[in-house]
C-alpha positions as a Markdown table, in Angstrom:
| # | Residue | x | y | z |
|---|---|---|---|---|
| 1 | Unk | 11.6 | 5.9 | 8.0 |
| 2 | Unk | 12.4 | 7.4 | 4.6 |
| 3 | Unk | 9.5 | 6.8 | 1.7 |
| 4 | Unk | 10.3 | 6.9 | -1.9 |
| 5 | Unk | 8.0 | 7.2 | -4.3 |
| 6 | Unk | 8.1 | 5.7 | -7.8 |
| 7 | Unk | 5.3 | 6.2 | -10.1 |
| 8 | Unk | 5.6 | 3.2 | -12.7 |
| 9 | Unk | 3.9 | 1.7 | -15.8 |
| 10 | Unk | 0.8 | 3.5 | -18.1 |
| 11 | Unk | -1.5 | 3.6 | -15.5 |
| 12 | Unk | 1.0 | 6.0 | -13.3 |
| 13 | Unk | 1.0 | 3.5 | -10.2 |
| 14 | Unk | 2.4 | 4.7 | -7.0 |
| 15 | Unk | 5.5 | 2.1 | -6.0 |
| 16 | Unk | 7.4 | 2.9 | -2.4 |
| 17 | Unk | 10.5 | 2.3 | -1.0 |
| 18 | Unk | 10.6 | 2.4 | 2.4 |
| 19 | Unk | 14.0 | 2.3 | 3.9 |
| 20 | Unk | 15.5 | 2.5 | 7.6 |
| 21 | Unk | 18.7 | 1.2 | 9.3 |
| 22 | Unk | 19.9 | 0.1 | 6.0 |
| 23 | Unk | 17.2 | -2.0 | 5.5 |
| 24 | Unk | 13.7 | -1.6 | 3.2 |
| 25 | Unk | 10.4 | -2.5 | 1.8 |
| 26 | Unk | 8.7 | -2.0 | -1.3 |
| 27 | Unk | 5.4 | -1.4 | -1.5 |
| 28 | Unk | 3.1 | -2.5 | -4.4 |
| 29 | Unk | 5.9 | -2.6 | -7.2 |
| 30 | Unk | 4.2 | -2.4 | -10.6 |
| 31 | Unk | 6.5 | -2.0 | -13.0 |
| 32 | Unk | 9.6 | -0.3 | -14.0 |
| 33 | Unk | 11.9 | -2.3 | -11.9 |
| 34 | Unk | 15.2 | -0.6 | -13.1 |
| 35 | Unk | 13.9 | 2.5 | -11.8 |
| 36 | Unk | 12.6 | 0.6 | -8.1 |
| 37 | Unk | 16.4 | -0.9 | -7.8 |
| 38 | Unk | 17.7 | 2.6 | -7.6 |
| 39 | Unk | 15.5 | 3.6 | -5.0 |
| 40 | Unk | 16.7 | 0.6 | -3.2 |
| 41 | Unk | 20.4 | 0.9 | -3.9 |
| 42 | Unk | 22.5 | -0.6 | -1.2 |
| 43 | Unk | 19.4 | -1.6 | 1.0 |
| 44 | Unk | 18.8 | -5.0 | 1.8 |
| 45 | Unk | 15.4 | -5.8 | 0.8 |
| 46 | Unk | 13.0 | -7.7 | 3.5 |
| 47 | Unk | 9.8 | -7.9 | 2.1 |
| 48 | Unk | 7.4 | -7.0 | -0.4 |
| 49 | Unk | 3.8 | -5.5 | 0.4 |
| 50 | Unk | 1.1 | -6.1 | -1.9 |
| 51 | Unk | -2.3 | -3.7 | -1.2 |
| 52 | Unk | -4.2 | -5.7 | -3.9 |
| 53 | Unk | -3.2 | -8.1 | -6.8 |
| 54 | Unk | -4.3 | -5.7 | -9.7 |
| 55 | Unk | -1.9 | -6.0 | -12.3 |
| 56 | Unk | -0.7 | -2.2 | -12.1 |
| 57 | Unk | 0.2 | -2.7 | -8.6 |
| 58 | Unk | 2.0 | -6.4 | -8.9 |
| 59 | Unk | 4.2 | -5.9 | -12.6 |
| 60 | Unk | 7.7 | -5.8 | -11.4 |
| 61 | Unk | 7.0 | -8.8 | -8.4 |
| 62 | Unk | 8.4 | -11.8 | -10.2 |
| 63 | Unk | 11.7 | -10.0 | -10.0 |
| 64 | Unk | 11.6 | -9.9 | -6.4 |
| 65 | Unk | 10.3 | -13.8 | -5.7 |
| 66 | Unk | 13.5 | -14.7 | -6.7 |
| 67 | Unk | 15.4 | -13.1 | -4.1 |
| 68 | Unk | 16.5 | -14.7 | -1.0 |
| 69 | Unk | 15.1 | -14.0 | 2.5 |
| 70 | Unk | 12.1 | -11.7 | 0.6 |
| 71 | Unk | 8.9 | -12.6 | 2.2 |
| 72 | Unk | 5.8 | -11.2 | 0.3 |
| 73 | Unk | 3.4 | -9.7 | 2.5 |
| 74 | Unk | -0.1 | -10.1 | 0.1 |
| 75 | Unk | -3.6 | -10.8 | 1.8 |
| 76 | Unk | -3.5 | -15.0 | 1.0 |
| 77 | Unk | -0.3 | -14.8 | 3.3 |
| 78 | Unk | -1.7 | -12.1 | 5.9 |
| 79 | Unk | -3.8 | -11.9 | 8.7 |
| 80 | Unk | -5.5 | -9.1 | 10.3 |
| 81 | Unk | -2.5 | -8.6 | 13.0 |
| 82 | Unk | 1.2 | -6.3 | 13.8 |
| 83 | Unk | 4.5 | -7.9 | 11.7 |
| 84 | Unk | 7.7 | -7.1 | 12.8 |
| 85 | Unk | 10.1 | -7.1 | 9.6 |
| 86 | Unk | 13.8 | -6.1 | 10.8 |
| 87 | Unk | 13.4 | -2.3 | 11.2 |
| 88 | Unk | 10.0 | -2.4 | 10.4 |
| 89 | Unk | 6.4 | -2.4 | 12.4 |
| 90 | Unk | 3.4 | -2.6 | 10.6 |
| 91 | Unk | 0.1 | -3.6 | 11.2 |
| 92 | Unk | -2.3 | -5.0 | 8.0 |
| 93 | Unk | -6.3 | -3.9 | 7.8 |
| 94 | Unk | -8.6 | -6.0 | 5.2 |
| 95 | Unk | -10.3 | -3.0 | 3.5 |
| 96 | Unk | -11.8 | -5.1 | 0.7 |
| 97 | Unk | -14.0 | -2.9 | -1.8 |
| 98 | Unk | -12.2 | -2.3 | -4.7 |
| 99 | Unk | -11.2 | -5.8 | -4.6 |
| 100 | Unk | -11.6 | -8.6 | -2.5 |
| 101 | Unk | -8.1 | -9.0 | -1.9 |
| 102 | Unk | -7.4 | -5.1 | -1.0 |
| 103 | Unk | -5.4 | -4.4 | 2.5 |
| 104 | Unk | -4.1 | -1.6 | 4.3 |
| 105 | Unk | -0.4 | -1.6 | 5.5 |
| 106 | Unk | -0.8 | 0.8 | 9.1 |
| 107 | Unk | 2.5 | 2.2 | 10.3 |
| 108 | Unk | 1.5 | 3.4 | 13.5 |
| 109 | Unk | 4.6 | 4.7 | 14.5 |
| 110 | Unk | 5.5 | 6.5 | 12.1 |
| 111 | Unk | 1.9 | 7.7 | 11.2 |
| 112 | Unk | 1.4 | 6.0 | 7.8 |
| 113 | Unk | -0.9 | 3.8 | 6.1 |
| 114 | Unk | -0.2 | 2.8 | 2.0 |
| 115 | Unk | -3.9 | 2.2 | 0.8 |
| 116 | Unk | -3.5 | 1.2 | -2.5 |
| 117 | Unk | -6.4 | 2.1 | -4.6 |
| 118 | Unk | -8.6 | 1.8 | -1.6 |
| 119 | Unk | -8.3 | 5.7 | -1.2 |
| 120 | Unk | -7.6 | 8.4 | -2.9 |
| 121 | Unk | -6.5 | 12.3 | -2.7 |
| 122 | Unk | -10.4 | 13.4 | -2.8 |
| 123 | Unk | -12.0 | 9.9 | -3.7 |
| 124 | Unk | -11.7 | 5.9 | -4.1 |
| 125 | Unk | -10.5 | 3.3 | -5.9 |
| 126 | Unk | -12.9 | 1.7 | -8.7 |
| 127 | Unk | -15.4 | -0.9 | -7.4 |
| 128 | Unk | -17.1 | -1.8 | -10.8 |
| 129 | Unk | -14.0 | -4.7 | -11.3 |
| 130 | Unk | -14.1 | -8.2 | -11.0 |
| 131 | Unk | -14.6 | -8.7 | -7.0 |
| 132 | Unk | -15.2 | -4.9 | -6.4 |
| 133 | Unk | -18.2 | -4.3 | -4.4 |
| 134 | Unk | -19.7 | -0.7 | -3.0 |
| 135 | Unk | -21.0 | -2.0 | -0.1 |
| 136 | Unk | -18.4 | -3.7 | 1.1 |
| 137 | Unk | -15.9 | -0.6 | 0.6 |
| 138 | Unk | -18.9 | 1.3 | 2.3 |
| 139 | Unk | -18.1 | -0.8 | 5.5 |
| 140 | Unk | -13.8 | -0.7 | 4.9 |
| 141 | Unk | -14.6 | 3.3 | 4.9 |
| 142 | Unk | -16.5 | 3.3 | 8.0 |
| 143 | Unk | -13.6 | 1.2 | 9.6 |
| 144 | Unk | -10.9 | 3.6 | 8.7 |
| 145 | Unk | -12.7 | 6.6 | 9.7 |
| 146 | Unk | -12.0 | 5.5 | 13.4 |
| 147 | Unk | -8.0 | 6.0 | 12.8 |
| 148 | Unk | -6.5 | 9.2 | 13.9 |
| 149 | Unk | -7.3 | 12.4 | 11.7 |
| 150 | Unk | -3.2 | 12.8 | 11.6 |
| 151 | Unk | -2.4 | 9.6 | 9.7 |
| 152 | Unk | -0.7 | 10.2 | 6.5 |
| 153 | Unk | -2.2 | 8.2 | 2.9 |
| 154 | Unk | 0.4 | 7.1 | 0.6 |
| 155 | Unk | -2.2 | 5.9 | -2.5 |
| 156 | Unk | -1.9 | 3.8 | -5.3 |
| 157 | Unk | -2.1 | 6.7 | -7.8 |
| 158 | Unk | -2.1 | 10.1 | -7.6 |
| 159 | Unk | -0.8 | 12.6 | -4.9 |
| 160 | Unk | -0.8 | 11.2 | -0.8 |
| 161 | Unk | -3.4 | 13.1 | 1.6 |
| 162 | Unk | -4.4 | 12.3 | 5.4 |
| 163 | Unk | -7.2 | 11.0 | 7.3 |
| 164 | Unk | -8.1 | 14.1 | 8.4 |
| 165 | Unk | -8.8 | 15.7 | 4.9 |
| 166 | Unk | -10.8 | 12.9 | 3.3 |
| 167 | Unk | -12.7 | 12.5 | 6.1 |
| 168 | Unk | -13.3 | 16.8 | 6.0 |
| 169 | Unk | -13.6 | 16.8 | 2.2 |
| 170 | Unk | -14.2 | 13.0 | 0.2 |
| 171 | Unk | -17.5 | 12.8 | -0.4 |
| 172 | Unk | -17.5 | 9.0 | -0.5 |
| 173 | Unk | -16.8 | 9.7 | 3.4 |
């Protein structure tokens, strides 16, 4: 699986393209469409996944639920199981904290998760919004921590990480 990143809008939001067999997914697509359409070029376009509904994260997504066949994979339409999208495998995790509606998209396969602003390179995402809460993204952190060290972090902003190093050096872990 190839993974472009896009990093869209003020707030410097990290948008993915993930593409395979001709086929991709964008991940949390904020803004900047123009820019997202290139990544996608010539891909067909299967579904959209949403790691919370913050409006840095969700800009460009009205220009995607107007396409055909694009199912928009967002934590009112999701449950805690694997999806099999053409190419694609993925499971989704609920790891509410820094909002209610946050999720994890776990690639097992290919050793990925996309976190959104759940985690990031050396800390975590803001829990002092509306439906942010500490202790609840307390509990999503001691979830995750029983994933595999080796797992690769694609996050919402800033540069990706692993497992292995926030668990080693975030001291929210």
């Amino acid at each position: 699986m190839k993974i472009e990143k896009i990093v869209t809008g003020a707030l410097e939001e990290n948008c993915y393209v993930l593409i395979k067999n001709g086929e991709c997914l964008v991940v949390d697509p904020g803004d900047d469409y123009p820019n997202i359409q290139e990544k996608i070029a010539d891909n067909k376009v299967l579904g959209v996944l949403i790691t919370h509904s913050h409006f840095d994260h969700i800009g460009a997504l009205r220009k995607f639920l107007t396409k055909r066949g694009v199912k928009i994979f967002k934590k009112s339409s999701v449950q805690e199981q694997s999806y099999s999208v053409g190419s694609f495998n993925f499971k989704v995790i609920y790891t509410p904290g820094h909002s209610s509606d946050s999720i994890t998209f776990y690639f097992e396969e290919e050793k990925v998760m996309f976190v959104g602003d759940f985690i990031f390179n050396g800390s975590i995402g803001r829990w002092d919004l509306p439906t942010g809460d500490m202790s609840i993204m307390n509990k999503s952190i001691a979830m995750i921590k029983n994933y595999p060290d080796d797992i690769k972090l694609y996050c919402g902003h800033g540069e990706d990480t692993t497992l292995g190093g926030e668990k080693e050096s975030n001291p929210y872990f």
